[in-house]
VMD Tcl script that draws the C-alpha trace (Angstrom):
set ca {
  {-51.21 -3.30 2.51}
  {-49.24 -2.58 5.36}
  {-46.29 -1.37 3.36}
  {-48.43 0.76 1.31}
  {-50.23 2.79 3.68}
  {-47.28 3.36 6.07}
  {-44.95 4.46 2.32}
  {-48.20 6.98 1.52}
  {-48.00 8.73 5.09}
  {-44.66 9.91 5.42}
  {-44.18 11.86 2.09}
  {-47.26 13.74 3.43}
  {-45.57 14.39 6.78}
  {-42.80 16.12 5.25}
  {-44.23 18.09 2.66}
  {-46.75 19.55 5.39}
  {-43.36 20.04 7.20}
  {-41.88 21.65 4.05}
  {-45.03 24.10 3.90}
  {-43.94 25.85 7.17}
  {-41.99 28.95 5.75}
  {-40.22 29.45 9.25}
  {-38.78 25.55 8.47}
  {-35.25 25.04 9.43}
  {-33.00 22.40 8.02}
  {-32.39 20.71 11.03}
  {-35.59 20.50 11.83}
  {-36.24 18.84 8.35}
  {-32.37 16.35 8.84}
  {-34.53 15.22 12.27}
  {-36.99 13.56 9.54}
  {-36.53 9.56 8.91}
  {-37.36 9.89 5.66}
  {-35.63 12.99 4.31}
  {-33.31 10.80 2.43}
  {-35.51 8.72 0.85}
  {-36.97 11.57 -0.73}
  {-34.20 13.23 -1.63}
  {-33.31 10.39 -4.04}
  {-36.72 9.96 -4.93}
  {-36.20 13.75 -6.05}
  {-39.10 15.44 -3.86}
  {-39.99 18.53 -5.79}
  {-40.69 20.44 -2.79}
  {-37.58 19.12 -0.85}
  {-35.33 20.23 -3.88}
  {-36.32 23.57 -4.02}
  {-35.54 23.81 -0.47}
  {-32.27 22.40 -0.05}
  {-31.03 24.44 -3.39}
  {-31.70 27.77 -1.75}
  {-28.20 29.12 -1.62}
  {-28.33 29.43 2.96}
  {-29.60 26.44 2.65}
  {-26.53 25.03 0.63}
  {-24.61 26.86 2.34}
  {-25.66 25.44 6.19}
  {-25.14 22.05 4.58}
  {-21.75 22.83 3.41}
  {-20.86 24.38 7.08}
  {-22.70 21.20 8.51}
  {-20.26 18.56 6.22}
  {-17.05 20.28 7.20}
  {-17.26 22.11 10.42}
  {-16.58 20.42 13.90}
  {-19.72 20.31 16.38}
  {-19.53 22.22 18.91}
  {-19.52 19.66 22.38}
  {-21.62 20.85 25.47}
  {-20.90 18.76 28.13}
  {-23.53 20.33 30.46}
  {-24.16 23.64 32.28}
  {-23.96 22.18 35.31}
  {-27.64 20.60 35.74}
  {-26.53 17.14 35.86}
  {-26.80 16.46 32.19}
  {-24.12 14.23 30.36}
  {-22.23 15.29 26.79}
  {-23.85 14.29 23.61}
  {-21.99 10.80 22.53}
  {-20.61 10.67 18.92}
  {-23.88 9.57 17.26}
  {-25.55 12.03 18.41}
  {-22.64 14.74 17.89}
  {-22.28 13.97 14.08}
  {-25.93 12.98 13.47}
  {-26.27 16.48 11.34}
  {-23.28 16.59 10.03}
  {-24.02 12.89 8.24}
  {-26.73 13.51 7.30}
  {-25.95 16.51 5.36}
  {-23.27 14.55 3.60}
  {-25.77 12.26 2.66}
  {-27.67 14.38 1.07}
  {-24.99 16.27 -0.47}
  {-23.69 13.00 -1.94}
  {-27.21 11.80 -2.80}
  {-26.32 12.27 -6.42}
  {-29.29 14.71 -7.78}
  {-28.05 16.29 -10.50}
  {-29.88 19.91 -9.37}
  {-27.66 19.96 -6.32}
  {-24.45 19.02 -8.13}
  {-24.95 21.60 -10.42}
  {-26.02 24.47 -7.43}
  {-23.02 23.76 -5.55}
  {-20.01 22.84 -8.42}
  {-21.40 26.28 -10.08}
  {-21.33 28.34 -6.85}
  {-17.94 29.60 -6.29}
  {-18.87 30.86 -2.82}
  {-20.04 27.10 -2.03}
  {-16.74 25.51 -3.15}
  {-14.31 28.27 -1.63}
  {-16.13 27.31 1.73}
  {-15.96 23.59 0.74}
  {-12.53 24.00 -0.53}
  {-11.49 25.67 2.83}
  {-11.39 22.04 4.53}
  {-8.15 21.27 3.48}
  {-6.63 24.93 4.57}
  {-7.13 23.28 8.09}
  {-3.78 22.38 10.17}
  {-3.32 18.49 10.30}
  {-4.30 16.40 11.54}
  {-7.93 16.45 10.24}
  {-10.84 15.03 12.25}
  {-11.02 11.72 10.24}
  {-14.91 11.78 10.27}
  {-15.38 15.01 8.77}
  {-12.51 14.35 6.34}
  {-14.80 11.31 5.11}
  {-17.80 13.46 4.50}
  {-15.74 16.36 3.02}
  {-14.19 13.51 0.93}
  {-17.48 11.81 -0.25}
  {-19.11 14.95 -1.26}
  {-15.97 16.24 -3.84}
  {-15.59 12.53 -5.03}
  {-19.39 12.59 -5.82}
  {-18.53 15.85 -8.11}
  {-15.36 14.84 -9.39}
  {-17.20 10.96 -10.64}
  {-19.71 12.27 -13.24}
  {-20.82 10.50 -15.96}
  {-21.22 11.99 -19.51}
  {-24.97 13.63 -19.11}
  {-22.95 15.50 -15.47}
  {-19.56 16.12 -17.20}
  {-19.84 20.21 -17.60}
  {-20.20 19.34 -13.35}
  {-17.11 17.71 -13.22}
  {-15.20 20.46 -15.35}
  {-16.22 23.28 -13.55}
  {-14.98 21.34 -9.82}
  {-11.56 20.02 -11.79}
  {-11.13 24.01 -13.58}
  {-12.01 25.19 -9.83}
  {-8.76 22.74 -8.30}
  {-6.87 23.48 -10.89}
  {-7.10 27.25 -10.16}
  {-6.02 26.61 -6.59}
  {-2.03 26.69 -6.77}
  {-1.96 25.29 -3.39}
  {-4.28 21.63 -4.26}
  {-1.84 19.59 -4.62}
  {0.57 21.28 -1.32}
  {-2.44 20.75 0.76}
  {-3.76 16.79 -0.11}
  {-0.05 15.37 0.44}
  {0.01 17.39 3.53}
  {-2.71 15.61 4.77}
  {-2.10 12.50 3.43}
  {-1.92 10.70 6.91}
  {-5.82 11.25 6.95}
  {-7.46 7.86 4.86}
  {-10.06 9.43 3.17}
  {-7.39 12.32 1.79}
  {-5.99 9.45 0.57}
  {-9.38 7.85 -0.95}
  {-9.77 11.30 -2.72}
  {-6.70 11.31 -4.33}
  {-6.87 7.72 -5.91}
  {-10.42 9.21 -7.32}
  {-8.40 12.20 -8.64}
  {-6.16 9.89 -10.39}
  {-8.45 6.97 -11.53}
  {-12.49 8.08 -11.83}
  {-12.91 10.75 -14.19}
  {-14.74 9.82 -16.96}
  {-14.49 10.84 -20.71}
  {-11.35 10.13 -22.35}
  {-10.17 14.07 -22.70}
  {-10.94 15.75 -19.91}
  {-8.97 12.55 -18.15}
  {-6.20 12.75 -20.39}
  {-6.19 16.81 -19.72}
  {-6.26 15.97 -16.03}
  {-3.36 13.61 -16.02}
  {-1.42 16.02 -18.02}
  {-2.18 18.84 -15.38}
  {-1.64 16.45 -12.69}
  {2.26 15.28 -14.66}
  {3.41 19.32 -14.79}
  {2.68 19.93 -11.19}
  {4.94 16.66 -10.48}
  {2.54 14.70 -8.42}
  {4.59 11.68 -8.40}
  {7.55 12.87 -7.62}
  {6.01 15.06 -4.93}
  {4.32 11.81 -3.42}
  {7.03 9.86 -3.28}
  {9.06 12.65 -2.04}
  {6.86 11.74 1.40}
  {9.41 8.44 2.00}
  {11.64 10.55 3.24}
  {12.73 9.03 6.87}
  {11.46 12.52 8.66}
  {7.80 12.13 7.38}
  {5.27 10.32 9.86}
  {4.75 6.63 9.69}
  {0.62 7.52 9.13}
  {1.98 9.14 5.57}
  {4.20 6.36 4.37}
  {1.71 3.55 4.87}
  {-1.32 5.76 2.93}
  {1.40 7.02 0.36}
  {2.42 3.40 -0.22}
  {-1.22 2.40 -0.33}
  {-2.06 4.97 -3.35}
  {0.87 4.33 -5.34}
  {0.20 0.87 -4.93}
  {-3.79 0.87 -6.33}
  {-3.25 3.54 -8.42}
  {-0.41 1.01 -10.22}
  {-2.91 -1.64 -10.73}
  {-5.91 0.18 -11.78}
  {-4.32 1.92 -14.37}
  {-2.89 -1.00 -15.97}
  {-6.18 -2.89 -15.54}
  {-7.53 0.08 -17.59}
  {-4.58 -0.61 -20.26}
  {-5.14 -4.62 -20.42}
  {-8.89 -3.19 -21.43}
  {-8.46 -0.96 -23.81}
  {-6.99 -2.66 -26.41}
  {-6.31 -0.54 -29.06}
  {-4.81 2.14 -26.66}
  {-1.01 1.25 -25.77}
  {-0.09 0.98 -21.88}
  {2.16 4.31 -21.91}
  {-0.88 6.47 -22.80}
  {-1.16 7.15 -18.91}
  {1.60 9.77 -18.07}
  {1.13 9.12 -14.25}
  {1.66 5.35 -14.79}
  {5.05 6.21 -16.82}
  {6.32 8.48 -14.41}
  {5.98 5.90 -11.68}
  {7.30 2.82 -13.53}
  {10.18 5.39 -14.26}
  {13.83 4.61 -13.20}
  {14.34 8.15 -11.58}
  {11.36 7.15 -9.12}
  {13.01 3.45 -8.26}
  {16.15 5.58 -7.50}
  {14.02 8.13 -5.41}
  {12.74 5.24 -3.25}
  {15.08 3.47 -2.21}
  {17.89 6.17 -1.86}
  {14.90 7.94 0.49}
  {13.37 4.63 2.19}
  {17.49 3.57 3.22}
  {18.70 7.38 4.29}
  {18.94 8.04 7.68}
  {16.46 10.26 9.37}
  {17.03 13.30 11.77}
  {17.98 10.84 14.51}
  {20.47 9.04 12.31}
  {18.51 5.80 12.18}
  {16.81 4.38 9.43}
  {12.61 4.81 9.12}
  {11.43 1.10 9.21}
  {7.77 2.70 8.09}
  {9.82 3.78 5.05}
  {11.48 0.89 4.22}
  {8.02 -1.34 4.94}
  {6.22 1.17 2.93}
  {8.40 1.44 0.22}
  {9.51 -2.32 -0.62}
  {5.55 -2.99 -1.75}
  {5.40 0.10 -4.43}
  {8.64 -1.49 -5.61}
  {7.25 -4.91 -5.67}
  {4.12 -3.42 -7.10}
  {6.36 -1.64 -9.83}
  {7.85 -5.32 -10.79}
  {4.44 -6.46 -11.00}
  {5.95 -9.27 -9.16}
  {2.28 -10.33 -6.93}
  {0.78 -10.30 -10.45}
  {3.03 -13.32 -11.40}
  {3.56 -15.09 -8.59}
  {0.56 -15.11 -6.96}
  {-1.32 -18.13 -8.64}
  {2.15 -20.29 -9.62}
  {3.25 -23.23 -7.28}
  {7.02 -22.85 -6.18}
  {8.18 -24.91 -8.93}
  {6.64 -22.55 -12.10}
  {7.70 -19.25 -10.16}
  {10.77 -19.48 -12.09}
  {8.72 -18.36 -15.19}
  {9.30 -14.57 -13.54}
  {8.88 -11.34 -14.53}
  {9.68 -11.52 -18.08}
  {7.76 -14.61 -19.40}
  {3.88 -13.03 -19.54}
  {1.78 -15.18 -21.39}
  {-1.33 -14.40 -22.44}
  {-0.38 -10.53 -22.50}
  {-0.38 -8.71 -25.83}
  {3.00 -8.24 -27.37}
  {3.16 -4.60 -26.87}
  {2.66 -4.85 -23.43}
  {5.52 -7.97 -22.80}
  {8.14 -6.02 -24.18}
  {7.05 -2.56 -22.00}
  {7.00 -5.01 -19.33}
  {10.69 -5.87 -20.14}
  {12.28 -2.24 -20.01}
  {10.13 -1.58 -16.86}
  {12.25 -4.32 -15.79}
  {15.54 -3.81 -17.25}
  {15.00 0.21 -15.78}
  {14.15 -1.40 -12.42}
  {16.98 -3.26 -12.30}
  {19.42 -0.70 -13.17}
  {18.55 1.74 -10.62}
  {18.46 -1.02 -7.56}
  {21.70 -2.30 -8.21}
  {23.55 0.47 -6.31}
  {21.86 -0.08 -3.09}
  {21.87 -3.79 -3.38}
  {25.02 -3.28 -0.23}
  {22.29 -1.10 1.77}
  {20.01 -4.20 1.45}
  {22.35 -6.93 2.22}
  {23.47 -4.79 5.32}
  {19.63 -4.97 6.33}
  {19.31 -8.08 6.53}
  {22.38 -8.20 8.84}
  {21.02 -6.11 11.34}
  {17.87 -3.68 10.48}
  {18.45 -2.07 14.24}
  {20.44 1.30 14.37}
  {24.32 1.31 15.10}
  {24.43 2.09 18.50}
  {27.69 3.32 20.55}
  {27.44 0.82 23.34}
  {28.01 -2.97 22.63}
  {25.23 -4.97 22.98}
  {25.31 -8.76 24.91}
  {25.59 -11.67 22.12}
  {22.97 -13.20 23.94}
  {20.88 -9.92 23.04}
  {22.09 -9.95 19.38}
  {21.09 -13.91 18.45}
  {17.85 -13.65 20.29}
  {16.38 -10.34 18.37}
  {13.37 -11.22 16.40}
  {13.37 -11.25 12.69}
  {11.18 -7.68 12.09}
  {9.06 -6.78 9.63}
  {11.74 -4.92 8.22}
  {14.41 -7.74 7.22}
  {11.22 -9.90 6.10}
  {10.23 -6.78 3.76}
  {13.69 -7.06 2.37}
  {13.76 -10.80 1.84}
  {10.72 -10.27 -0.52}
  {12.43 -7.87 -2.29}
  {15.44 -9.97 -2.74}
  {13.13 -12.94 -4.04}
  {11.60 -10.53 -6.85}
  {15.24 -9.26 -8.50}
  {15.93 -13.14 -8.39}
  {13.21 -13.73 -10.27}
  {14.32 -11.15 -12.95}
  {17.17 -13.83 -14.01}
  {19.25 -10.29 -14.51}
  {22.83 -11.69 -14.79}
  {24.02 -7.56 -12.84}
  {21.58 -9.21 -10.46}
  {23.13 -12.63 -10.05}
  {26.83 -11.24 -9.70}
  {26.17 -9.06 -6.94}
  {23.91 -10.96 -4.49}
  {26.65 -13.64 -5.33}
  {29.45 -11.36 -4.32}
  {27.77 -10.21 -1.25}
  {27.03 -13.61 0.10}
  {23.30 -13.05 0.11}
  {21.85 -15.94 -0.33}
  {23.88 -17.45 2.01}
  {22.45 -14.66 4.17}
  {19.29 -15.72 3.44}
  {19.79 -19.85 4.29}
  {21.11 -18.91 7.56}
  {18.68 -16.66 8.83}
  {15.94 -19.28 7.36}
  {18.11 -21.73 9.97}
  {17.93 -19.24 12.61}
  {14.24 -18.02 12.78}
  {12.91 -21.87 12.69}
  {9.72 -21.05 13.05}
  {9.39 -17.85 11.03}
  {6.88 -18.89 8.65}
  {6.76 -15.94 5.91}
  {10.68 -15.93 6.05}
  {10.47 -19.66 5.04}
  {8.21 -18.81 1.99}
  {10.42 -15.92 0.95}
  {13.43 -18.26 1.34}
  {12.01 -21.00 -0.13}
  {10.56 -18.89 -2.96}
  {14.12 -17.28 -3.37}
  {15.77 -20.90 -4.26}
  {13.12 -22.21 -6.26}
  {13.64 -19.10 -8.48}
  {17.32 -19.62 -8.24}
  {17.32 -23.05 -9.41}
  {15.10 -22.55 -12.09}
  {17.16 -20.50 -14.35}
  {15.87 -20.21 -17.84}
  {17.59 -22.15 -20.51}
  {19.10 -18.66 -22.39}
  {20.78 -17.52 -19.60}
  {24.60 -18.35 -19.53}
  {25.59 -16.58 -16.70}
  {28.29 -18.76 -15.39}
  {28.50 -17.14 -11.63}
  {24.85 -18.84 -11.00}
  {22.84 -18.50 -8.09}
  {23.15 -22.38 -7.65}
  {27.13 -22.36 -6.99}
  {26.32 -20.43 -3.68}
  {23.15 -22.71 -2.92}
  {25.63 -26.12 -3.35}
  {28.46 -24.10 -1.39}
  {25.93 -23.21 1.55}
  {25.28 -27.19 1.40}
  {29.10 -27.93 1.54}
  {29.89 -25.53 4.29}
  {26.71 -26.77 6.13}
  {27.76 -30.98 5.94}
  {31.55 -30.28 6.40}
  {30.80 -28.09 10.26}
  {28.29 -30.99 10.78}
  {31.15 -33.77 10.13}
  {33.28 -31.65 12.51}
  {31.22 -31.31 15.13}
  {30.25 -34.97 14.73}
  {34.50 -35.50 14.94}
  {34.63 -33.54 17.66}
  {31.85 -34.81 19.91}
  {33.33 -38.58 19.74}
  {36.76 -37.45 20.69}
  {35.63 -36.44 23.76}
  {33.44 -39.66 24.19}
  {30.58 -37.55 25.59}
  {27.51 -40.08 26.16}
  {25.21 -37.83 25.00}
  {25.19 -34.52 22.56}
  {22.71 -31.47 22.69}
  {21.09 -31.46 18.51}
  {19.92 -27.47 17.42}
  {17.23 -27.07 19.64}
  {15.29 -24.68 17.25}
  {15.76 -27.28 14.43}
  {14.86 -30.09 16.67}
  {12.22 -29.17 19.21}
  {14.16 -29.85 22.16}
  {14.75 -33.35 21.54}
  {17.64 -35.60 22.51}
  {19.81 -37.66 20.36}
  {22.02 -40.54 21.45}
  {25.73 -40.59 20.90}
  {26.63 -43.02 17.92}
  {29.37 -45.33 19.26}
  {32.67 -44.98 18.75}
  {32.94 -48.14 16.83}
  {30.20 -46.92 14.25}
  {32.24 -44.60 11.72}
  {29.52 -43.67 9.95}
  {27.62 -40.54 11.18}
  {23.67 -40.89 11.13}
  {21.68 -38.44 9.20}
  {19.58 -36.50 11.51}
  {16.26 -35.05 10.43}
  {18.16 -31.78 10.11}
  {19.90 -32.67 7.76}
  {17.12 -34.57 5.43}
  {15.07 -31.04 5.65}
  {18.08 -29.16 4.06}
  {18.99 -31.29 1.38}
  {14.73 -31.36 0.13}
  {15.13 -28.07 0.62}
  {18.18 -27.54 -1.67}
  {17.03 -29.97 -4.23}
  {13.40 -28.51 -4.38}
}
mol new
graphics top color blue
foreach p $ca { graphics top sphere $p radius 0.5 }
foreach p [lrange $ca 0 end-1] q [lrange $ca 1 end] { graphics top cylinder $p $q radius 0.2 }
display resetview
């Protein structure tokens, strides 16, 4: 009873409220309940939100920064964020409440979108607050469903007529919910031809060439990490939408192509391992970068729920997929792998030493004590997806280069580097699981044994060494062995112990 009485009172409340003529729409966003009945589509509340000042104030109200007083002297304190933005949310709220009457009054007012529209015209960066509410209120018109579509066509014909869209949302792509607005651009139109005209429009004005265009080393670390973060989702959802339909072949999705492309692997990493205007290297580039790549290889997808022993399966063994979309898999790969061979050098030389070249020489001390990074463990994933392509191109030049031998040694030397241990160990599992039609003779697993050799012949030597000097005690790898001690084997006693090192390599080698 209590529930009903108190429901009854307050729709009476604000319709009295709504009978004042000299009512002001703040005075009616002060109401509790002037949500509620929005969405329970108030007949009375409608007609006075759709006036056109009305629409307008809420437009101004969604985009426009509050104005802070912080006191005329009398003592009194500024307003706090709550209560700064407590109009401008709410107006959002209603904008976005979904009723199709306002949708319609403010996608077919060009006045109303112009003003809307004029959000983005700002200089970066954007308040991120009102970037969410501007944000929420076009993704509410761009998502219609088929009953709403002619709302949706008249915002996407209104973007479209705006030459300077697409300049503006990569410009402020360091803003999240620019982002957000984008990946709705890309992915939640509905009806199958007004998406595929979008996607088309989208394709001439080079969108994805234009995005990743923002890898480039002199770009802010803000718009790497949100470019990397679109390309990334907008990757999987589209091919979730081409494992679901069917009948409909992956390719249909011209942004999808153009990102699987070779021409944008190229553009990636030739931008992501450039130096910038100081002559380093951008480690946001390179960190951003490496997971569009990975994403590209759709290497997560097929490793994520295998053990280490049935990684091996890779990149090109998909079952369960449809025929058609194994083989597009396959020239995605074989593309891939063409256009990251050249800069398989710049990668190795990562791994080295991710730090810029500098003039003076740094202490050796300085040099084996620098941490791992993000950026040579961002690299070492990399490396552990083309191994898992089983390309033969592949194979010969990591083996040239000594990579993998790269890789063992800095797996020695960062003992307690967790993710570089399941990269590494990853990377030899996948090695030594070669698939029985590949005949490449300069295997992965000849530099794997050699490592091993090189690795028991300087432990015999040191072992020689030690006793020729009849030293009563010898310092073992601290890293490897937590500080602990071993005793000297006797002279007498030709035969060399195996230390626990040594048992953790070989398991290691032989898993």
């Amino acid at each position: 009873m209590f529930w009903k009485y108190s429901h009854q009172t307050h729709p009476q409340q604000l319709d009295h409220l709504l009978d004042n003529k000299d009512v002001t729409l703040k005075q009616l966003l002060d109401e509790e309940d002037v949500l509620q009945e929005c969405r329970a589509q108030n007949k009375k509340l409608i007609e006075f939100l759709i006036r056109p000042e009305i629409m307008e104030e809420l437009v101004t109200l969604t985009i426009v920064e509050p104005i802070v007083r912080s006191g005329d002297g009398d003592g009194t304190e500024a307003p706090d964020e709550f209560t700064m933005y407590k109009y401008p949310n709410t107006a959002c709220e209603l904008l976005a409440c979904d009723i199709p009457t306002l949708n319609e009054r403010l996608a077919g007012d060009e006045v109303l979108m112009r003003k809307l529209y004029s959000f983005l015209e700002a200089e970066p960066p954007l308040n991120p607050l009102l970037a969410s509410f501007f944000a929420r209120t076009l993704g509410v018109l761009l998502t219609r469903n088929s009953p709403e579509q002619l709302t949706c066509l008249q915002v996407l014909e209104f973007l479209k007529s705006r030459e300077d869209f697409i300049s503006l949302l990569l410009r402020h792509m360091g803003t999240s919910a620019i982002m957000d607005l984008m990946f709705k651009l890309f992915t939640s139109v509905e009806g199958d031809e007004m998406k595929l005209n979008l996607l088309n429009w989208l394709n001439g004005q080079q969108v994805v060439q234009r995005l990743v265009s923002l890898f480039d080393p002199s770009v802010d670390a803000e718009r790497h990490s949100n470019v990397s973060h679109l390309l990334c989702n907008v990757i999987s959802k589209c091919r979730d939408y081409a494992a679901q339909a069917e009948t409909r072949p992956p390719s249909t999705n011209l942004i999808l192509k153009a990102i699987e492309s070779r021409e944008t692997v190229s553009t990636i990493l030739e931008l992501m391992l450039s130096d910038g205007p100081n002559g380093e290297k951008s480690k946001s580039a390179i960190c951003s970068g490496i997971p569009v790549l990975l994403e590209i290889l759709d290497y997560n997808h097929n490793s994520q729920d295998n053990a280490l022993g049935g990684i091996g399966s890779g990149l090109l063994n998909r079952d369960g997929d449809n025929p058609a979309s194994v083989e597009e898999h396959k020239l995605i790969v074989e593309e891939f792998v063409q256009a990251v061979v050249p800069f398989l050098p710049k990668l190795h030389a990562l791994l080295l030493d991710p730090r810029p070249q500098k003039d003076t020489v740094e202490p050796l001390e300085e040099m084996l004590n620098a941490p791992l990074g993000a950026t040579r463990l961002e690299v070492a994933k990399l490396i552990c997806a083309l191994i898992a392509t089983h390309s033969p191109v592949i194979d010969s030049c990591l083996i040239k280069l000594k990579t993998i031998q790269l890789l063992l040694d800095l797996f020695r030397q960062y003992t307690w580097n967790n993710f570089l241990h399941t990269q590494v160990e990853h990377a030899v599992a996948l090695a030594l699981d070669v698939p029985k039609n590949k005949t490449n003779e300069e295997n992965i697993k000849v530099e794997i044994r050699e490592w091993k050799s090189n690795e028991n012949l300087s432990k015999v030597e040191a072992t020689e060494d030690n006793s020729e000097t009849k030293t009563d005690s010898v310092s073992v790898d601290e890293e490897m062995q937590q500080d602990k001690v071993a005793e000297v084997i006797p002279e007498e006693n030709k035969e060399t112990e195996r230390t626990e090192e040594d048992i953790n390599e070989t398991s290691l080698v032989h898993h």
